[in-house]
SEKOLVEX-624501 format. One record per residue (C-alpha): residue in one letter; x, y, z. Coordinates in steps of 0.25 Angstrom, whole numbers, plus 2048, in hexadecimal, padded with zeros to 3 digits. Layout:
N
SITE;code;east;north;up
SITE;A;X;Y;Z
...
//
This chain:
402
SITE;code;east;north;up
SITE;X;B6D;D21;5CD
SITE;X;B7C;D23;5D1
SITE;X;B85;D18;5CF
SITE;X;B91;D16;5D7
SITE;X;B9B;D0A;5D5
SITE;X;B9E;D00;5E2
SITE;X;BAA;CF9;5E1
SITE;X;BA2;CEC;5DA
SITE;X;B9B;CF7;5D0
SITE;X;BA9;CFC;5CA
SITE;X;BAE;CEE;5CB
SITE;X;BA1;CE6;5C3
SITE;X;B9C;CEF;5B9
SITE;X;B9E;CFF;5B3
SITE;X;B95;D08;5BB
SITE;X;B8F;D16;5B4
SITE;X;B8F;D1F;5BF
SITE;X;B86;D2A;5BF
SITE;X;B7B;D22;5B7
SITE;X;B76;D13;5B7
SITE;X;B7A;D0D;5AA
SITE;X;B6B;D0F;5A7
SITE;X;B6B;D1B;5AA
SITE;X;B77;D1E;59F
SITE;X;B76;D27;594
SITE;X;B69;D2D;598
SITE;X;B65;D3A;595
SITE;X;B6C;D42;5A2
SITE;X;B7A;D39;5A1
SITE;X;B7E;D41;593
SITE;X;B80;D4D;59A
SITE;X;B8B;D47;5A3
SITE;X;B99;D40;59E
SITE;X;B9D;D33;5A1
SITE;X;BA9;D2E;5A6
SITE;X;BAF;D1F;5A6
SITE;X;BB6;D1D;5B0
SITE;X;BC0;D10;5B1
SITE;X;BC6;D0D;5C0
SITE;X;BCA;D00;5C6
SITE;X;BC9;D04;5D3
SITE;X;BBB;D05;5D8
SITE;X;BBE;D11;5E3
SITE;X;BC5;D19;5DA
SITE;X;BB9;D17;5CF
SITE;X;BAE;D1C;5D8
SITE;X;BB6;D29;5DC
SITE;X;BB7;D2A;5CE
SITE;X;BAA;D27;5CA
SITE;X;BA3;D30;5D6
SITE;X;BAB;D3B;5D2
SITE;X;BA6;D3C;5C4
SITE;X;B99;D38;5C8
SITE;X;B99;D45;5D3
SITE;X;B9E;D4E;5C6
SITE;X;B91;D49;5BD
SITE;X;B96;D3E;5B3
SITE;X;B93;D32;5B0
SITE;X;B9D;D27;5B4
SITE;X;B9E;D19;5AE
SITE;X;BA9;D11;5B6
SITE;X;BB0;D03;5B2
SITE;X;BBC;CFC;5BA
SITE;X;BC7;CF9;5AF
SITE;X;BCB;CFB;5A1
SITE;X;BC0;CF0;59A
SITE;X;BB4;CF5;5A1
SITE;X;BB7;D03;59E
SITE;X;BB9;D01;58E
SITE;X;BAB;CFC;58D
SITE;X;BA4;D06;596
SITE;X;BAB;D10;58D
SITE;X;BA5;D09;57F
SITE;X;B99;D08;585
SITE;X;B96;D17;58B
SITE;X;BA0;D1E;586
SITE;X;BA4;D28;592
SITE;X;BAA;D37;590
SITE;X;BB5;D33;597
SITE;X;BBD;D27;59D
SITE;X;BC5;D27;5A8
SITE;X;BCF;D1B;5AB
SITE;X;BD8;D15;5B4
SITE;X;BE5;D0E;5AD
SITE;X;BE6;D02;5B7
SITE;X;BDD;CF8;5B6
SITE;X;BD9;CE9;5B5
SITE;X;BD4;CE4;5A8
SITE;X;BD6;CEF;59D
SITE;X;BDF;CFC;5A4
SITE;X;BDC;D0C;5A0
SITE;X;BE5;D0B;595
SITE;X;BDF;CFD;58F
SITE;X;BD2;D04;591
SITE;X;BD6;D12;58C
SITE;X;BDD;D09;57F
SITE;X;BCF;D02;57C
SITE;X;BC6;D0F;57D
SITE;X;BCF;D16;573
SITE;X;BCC;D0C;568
SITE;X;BBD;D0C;568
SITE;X;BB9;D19;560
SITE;X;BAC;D1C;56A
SITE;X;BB6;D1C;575
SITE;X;BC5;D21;570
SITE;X;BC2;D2F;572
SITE;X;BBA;D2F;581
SITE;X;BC5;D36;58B
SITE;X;BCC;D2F;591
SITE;X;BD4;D31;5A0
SITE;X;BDE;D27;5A7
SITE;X;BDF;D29;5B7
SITE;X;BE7;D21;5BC
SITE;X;BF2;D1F;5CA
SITE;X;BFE;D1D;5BF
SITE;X;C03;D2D;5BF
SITE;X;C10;D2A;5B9
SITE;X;C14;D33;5AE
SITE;X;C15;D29;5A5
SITE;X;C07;D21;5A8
SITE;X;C02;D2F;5A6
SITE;X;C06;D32;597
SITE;X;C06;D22;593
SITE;X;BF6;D25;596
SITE;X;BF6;D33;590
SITE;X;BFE;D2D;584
SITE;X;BF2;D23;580
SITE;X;BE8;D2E;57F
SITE;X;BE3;D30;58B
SITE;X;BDA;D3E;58E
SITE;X;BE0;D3F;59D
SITE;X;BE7;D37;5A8
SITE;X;BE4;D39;5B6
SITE;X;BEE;D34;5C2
SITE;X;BE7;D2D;5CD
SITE;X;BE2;D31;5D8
SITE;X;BDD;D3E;5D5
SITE;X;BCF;D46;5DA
SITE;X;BC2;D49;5D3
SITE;X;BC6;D55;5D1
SITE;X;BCF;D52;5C9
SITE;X;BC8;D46;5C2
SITE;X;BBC;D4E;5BE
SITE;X;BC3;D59;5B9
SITE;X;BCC;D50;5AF
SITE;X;BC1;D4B;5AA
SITE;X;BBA;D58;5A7
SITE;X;BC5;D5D;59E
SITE;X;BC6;D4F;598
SITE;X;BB7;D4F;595
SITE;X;BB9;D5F;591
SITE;X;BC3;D5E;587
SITE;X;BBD;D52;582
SITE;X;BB0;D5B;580
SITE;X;BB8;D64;578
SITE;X;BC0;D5A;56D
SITE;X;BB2;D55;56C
SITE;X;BAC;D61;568
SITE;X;BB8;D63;560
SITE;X;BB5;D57;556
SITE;X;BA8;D5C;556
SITE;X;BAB;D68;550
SITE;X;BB4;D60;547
SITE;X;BAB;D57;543
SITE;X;BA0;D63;540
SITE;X;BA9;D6B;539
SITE;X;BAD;D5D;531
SITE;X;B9D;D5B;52C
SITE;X;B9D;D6A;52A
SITE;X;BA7;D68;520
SITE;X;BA4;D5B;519
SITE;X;B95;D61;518
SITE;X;B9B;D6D;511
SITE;X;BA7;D69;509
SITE;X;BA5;D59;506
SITE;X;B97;D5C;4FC
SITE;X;B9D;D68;4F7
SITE;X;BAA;D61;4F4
SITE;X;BA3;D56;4EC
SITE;X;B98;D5C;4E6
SITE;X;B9F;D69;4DE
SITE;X;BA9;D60;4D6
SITE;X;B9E;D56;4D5
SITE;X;B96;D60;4CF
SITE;X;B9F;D65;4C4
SITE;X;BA1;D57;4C1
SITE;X;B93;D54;4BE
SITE;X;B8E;D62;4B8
SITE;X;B9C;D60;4AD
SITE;X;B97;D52;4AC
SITE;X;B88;D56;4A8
SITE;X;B8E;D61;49F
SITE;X;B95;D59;496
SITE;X;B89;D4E;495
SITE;X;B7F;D5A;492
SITE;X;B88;D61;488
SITE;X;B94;D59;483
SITE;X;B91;D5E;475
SITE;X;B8F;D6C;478
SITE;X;B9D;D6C;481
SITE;X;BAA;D71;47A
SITE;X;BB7;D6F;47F
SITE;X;BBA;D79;48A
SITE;X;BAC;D74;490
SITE;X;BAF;D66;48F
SITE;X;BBE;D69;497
SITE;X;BB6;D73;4A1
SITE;X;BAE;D66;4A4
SITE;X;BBA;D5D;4A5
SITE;X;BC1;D66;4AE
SITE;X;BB7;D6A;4B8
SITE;X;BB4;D59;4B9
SITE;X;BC3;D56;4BB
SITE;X;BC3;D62;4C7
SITE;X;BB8;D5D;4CD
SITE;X;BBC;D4E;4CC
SITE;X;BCA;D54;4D3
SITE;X;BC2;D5B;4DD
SITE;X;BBB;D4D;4E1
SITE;X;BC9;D46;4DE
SITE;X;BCE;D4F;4E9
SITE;X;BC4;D4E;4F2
SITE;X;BC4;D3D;4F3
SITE;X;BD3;D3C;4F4
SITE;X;BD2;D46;4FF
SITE;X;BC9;D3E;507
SITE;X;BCE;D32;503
SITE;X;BDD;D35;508
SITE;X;BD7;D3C;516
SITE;X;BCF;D2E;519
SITE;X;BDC;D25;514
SITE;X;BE6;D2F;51F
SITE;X;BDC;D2D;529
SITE;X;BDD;D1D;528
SITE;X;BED;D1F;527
SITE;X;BEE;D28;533
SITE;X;BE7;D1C;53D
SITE;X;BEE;D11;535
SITE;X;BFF;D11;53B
SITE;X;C02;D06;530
SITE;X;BFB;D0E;525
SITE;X;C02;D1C;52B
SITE;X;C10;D15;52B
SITE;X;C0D;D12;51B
SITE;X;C0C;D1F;518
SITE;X;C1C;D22;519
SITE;X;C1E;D14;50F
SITE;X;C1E;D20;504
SITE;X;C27;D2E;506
SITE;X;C29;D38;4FD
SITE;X;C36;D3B;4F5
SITE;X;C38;D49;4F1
SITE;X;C2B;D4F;4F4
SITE;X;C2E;D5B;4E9
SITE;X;C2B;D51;4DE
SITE;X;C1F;D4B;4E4
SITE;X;C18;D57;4E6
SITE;X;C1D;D60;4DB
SITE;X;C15;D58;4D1
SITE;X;C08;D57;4D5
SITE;X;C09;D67;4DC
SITE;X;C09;D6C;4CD
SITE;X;BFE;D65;4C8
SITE;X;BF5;D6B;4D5
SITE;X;BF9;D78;4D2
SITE;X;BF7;D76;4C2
SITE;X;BE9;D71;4C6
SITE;X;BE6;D7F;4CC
SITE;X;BEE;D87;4C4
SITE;X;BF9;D8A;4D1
SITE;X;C06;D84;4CB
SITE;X;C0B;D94;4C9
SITE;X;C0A;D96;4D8
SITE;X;C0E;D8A;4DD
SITE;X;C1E;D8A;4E2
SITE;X;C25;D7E;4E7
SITE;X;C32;D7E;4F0
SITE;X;C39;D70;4F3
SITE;X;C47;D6F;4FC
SITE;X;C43;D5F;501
SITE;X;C48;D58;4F4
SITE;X;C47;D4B;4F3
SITE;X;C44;D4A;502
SITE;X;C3C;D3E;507
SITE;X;C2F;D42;50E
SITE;X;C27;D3A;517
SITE;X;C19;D38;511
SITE;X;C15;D31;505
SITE;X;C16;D38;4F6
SITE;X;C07;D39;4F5
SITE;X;C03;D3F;504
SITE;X;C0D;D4A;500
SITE;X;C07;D4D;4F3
SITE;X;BF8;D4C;4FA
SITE;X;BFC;D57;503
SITE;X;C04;D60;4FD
SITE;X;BF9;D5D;4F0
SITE;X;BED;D63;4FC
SITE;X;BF5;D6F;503
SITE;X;BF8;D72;4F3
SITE;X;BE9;D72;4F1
SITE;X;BE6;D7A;4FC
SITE;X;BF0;D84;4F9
SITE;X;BEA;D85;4EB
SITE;X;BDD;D85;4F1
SITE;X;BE0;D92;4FB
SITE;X;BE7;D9A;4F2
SITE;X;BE6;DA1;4E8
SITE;X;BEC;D9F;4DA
SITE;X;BF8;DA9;4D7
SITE;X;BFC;DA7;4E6
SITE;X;C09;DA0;4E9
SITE;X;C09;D90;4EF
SITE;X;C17;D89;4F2
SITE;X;C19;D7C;4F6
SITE;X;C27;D7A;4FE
SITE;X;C2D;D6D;502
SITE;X;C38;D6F;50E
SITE;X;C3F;D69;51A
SITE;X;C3C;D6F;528
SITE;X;C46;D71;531
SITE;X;C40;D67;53D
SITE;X;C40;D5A;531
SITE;X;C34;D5D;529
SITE;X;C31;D5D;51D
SITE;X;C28;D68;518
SITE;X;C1E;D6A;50E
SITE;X;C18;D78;50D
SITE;X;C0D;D7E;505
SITE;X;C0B;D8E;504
SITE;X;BFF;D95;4FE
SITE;X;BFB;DA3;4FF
SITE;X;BEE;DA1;502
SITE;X;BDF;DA4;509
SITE;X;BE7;D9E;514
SITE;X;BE0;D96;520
SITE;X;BDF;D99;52E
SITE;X;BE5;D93;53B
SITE;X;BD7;D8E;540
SITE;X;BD6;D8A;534
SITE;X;BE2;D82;532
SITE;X;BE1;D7B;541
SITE;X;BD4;D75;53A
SITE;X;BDA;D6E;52C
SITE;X;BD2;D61;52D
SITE;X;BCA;D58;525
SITE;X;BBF;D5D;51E
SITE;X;BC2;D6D;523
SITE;X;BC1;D77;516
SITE;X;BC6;D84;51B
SITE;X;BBD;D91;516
SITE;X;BB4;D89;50C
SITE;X;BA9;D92;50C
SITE;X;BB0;D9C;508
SITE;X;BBA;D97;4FF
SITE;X;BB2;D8A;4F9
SITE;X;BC0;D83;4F8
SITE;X;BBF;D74;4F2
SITE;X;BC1;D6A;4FC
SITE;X;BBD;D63;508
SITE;X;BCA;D68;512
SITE;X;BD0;D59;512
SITE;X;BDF;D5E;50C
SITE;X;BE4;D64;518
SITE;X;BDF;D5A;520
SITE;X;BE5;D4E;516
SITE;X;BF3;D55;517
SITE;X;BF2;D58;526
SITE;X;BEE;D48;528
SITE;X;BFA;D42;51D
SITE;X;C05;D4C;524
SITE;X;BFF;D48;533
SITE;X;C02;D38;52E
SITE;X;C0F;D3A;528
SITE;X;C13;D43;536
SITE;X;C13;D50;530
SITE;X;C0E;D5E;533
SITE;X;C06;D68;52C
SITE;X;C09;D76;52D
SITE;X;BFF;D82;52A
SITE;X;C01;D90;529
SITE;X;BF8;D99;524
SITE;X;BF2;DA6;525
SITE;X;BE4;DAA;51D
SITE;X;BE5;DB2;50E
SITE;X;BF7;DB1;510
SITE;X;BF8;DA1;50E
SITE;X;BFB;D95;511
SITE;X;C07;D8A;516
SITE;X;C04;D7D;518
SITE;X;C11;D75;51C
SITE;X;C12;D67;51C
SITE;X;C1E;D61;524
SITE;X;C20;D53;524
SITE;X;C2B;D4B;52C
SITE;X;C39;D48;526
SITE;X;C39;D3B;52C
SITE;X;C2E;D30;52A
SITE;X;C29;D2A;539
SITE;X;C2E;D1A;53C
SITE;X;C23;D13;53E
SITE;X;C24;D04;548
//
């Protein structure tokens, strides 16, 4: 049964056209979108609505701003598409209360509206919405901004998708892998000692201690890791907690770092290839004392990690030209690729098959989050079996906060 609205339909209650409302959500409606559409002026909603209805979707209408919201919620379209003037809640109230609710803050979201001023234009564009569409306009113009809407919505969609995969992927492998290996040691030098602590000379007994203290670091690691990454996360949605962060800046960052560099590279026997070049002084940087020591401490690891001992690593500490400062760490290293480097996120180990590198890829991910809050860049160059820069820059200046 084909629905169409009448001037007291549009005006009394939100009609489904395509389907009756019990015909909703059965079997042969998932293969077609639907589309809310919100229009105060009943003429203009039935063109609207027929023209859809002739192109094979599915079409819920509402009259204003407060109607629309709750047919939203409730059926959760593909796609709105929203006049700006209207009684009760407008297209921008309405756009403002579908962005807070999680099931609905990521539905596209089109303005068409009779206001074609420059300004009205990008104030919409500006809020986040996906298109804006001047009044009047055809069908064929209707119908084919909604397809690409729809299209390159399909697309980011697949694109979590794949994200959100290749996440699980990663977790699956790294995450028991990461816990059971030092967990393991831990035990098997645990049990040694109960079984044989008479037997055990010396050297057994500091063989013991020393594989429990690297395994204990490994997990040490590992926590703080996770732990930092879900504390930035809550910063970066928090503006008072984000404003915090610049209560603390670090004075001469040669001293802060120059400590705590050589007992890393003691750790793995590197200090001999380890160079560091200094022309900031006692500059004040931007960023709190133990943000920069957490990344330089993890592009240090890293560059340990993917290099071999013998080869040269250096740590320079500059000014840019254009009013940064600059932090950059070389390596000749296995090097990464560009793919490889567009894809630094949480949870992404590059090449762990092969290499079986410790680690479950949140370092990279930690410093590119902590620079992102302070306003800084990251800079990658790389090319596979030459090396390795990763530049930090950082602004000289820290942002005013209202």
């Amino acid at each position: 049964m084909i629905q169409v609205s009448s001037r007291s339909d549009a005006s009394s209650s939100p009609i489904l056209f395509g389907y009756t409302h019990s015909q909703f959500g059965q079997t042969d409606q998932k293969f077609m979108e639907t589309i809310l559409v919100v229009e105060d002026s009943p003429i203009v909603l039935q063109s609207i609505v027929e023209s859809l209805r002739f192109n094979s979707y599915n079409v819920i209408s509402a009259v204003n701003g407060l109607e629309a919201a709750e047919l939203a919620k409730q059926f959760l379209p593909d796609i709105i598409i929203s006049d700006i003037m209207m009684d009760g809640m407008d297209g921008y109230g309405l756009f403002n209360e579908l962005r807070k609710d999680p099931k609905t803050a990521l539905i596209p979201f089109l303005f068409m509206s009779a206001k074609t001023d420059f300004d009205d234009i990008r104030f919409a564009m500006n809020m986040g919405a996906d298109d804006y569409i001047p009044k009047p306009f055809t069908p064929t113009t209707l119908i084919s901004t909604i397809k690409t809407r729809l299209q390159k919505h399909s697309l980011m969609q697949a694109a979590v998708n794949d994200k959100i995969k290749q996440l699980t992927e990663n977790l699956a492998y790294a995450m028991p892998h990461e816990l059971r290996t030092p967990m393991t040691a831990i035990m098997g030098c645990s049990d040694l000692i109960k079984r044989n602590l008479d037997p055990l000379n010396i050297e057994e007994v500091m063989l013991c201690s020393e594989m429990i203290d690297t395994s204990v670091r490994r997990l040490y690691r590992l926590i703080e890791q996770f732990n930092h990454y879900a504390q930035l996360t809550l910063i970066e949605s928090n503006p008072a907690e984000h404003q915090k962060l610049y209560k603390q800046l670090t004075s001469n960052p040669y001293e802060v770092l120059n400590e705590f560099v050589y007992e890393e590279l003691q750790r793995y026997e590197r200090a001999e290839d380890f160079t560091m070049e200094d022309s900031l002084g006692d500059a004040i940087v931007p960023i709190k004392p133990y943000y920069l020591d957490l990344i330089v401490r993890e592009l240090l690891t890293n560059a340990i990690k993917f290099s071999q001992r013998g080869t040269p690593i250096k740590l320079i500490l500059s000014k840019t030209r254009d009013k940064w400062y600059s932090i950059a760490l070389h390596d000749k290293g296995r090097g990464i690729s560009r793919s490889q480097i567009r894809n630094i996120e949480a949870f992404t180990q590059f090449d762990r098959q092969q290499y079986e590198q410790q680690g479950v890829g949140l370092g990279l991910a930690l410093v590119k989050k902590i620079i992102h809050l302070y306003g800084g860049k990251l800079n990658v160059q790389s090319e596979p079996e030459l090396g390795t820069t990763m530049q930090i820059l950082l602004p000289i200046e820290a942002p005013l906060f209202e």
